[in-house]
N, C-alpha and C positions, 0 to 999 in steps of 0.2 A: 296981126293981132290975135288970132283964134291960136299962131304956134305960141304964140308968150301965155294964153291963158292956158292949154294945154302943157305946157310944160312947167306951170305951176301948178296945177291937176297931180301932175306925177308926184313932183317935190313934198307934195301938203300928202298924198299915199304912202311915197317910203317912209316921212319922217311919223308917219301912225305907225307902220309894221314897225319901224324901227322904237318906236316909245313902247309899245306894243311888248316889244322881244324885253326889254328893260326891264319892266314892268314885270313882265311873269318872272323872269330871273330872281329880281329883288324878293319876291314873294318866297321863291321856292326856297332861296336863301334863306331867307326869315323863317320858315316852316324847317328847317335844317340844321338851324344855328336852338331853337326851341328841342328837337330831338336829343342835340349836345349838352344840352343846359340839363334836361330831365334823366340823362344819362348819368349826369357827373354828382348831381343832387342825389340818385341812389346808390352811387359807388363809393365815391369819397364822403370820408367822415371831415367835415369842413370844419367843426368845432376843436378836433385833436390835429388836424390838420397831417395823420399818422396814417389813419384806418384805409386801407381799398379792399373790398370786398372783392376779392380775386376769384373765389368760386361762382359769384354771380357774372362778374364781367365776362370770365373766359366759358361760362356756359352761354351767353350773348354772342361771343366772338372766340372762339379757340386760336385766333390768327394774333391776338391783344399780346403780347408782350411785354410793356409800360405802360404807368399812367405818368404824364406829363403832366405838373401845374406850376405857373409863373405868379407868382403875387403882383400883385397892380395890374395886371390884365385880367381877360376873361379867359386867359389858356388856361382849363382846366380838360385834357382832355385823354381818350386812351392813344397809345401808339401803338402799330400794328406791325407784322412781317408777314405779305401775303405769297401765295405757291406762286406769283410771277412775279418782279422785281418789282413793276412798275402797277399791279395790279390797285391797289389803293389810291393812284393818282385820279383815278377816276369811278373810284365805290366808295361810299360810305363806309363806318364802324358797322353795318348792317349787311354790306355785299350787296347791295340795291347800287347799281349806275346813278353816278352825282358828280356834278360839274366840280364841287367842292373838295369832293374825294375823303381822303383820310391820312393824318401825319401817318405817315410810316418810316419805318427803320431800312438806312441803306443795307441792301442786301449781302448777305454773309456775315456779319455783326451780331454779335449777341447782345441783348441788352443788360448785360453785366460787367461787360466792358467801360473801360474808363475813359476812352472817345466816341460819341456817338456824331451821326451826321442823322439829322431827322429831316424829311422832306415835309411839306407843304404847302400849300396854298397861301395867298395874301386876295382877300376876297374883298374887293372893292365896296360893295352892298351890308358887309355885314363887319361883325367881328370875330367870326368864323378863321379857325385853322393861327396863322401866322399874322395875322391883321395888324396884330396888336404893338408886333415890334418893327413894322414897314418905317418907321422915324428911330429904330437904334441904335443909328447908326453915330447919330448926334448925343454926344457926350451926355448933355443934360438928358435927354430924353432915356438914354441907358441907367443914366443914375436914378431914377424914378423906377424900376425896375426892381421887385422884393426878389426874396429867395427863391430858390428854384426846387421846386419837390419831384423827384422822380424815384417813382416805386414799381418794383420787379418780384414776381412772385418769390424767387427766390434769395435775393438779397435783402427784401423790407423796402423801406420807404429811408430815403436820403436827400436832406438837402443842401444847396450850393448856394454860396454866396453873390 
């Protein structure tokens, strides 16, 4: 009897550490996904749906090379090329270490090219990074999908259908 109450002891501990770990993840996400929001609100002119303010962005980030935004999501975000390939899978738009990281541009690509591969996150907690199109795979749910704005200092602001 005392091993059955004892090993329900353990059971009722990991699953606290484990709600635990959840719990602050979801938070820091949310504190992360707010950073995003307050970033995009001063870069992009949302009303002309044209304007990025490329001198404030890239004095924020000299690494920003695009801004990505998807209409009917929340992807409104910068995209980055860091000095290591994979350096932004695990730094924020800041260089601050984040579980979340940062879309960034596969390496050697320029962002004026006419194929890009963009990396990201699909963040279970939030709708942070890639979140948004984890269902686009499904016909209906891609058709729900607006334009696609993507602006590079030197080409302007373009969008896709």
């Amino acid at each position: 009897m005392k091993i059955k109450i004892a090993g329900y002891r353990v059971l009722f501990i990991i699953s606290f550490i484990l709600l635990g770990f959840v719990s602050i993840q979801a938070t820091l996400q949310s504190k992360e996904a707010t950073r995003y929001q307050s970033l995009s609100s001063k870069i992009v002119d949302l009303s002309s749906m044209k304007m990025v303010k490329w001198a404030m962005l890239l004095e924020k980030n000299p690494h920003t090379i695009a801004w990505l935004l998807v209409n009917g999501t929340s992807i409104s975000t910068p995209v980055v090329q860091g000095p290591e390939p994979t350096f932004y899978l695990t730094h924020n738009f800041w260089g601050d270490r984040a579980l979340e990281g940062c879309p960034f541009l596969e390496e050697g690509r320029g962002s004026d090219r006419g194929v890009q591969v963009i990396f990201g996150h699909h963040l279970a907690f939030s709708h942070q990074a890639f979140s948004d199109l984890a269902l686009c795979w499904k016909q209906a749910q891609f058709n729900r999908l607006g334009k696609l704005l993507w602006s590079t200092p030197r080409l302007g602001t373009r969008y896709f259908y």
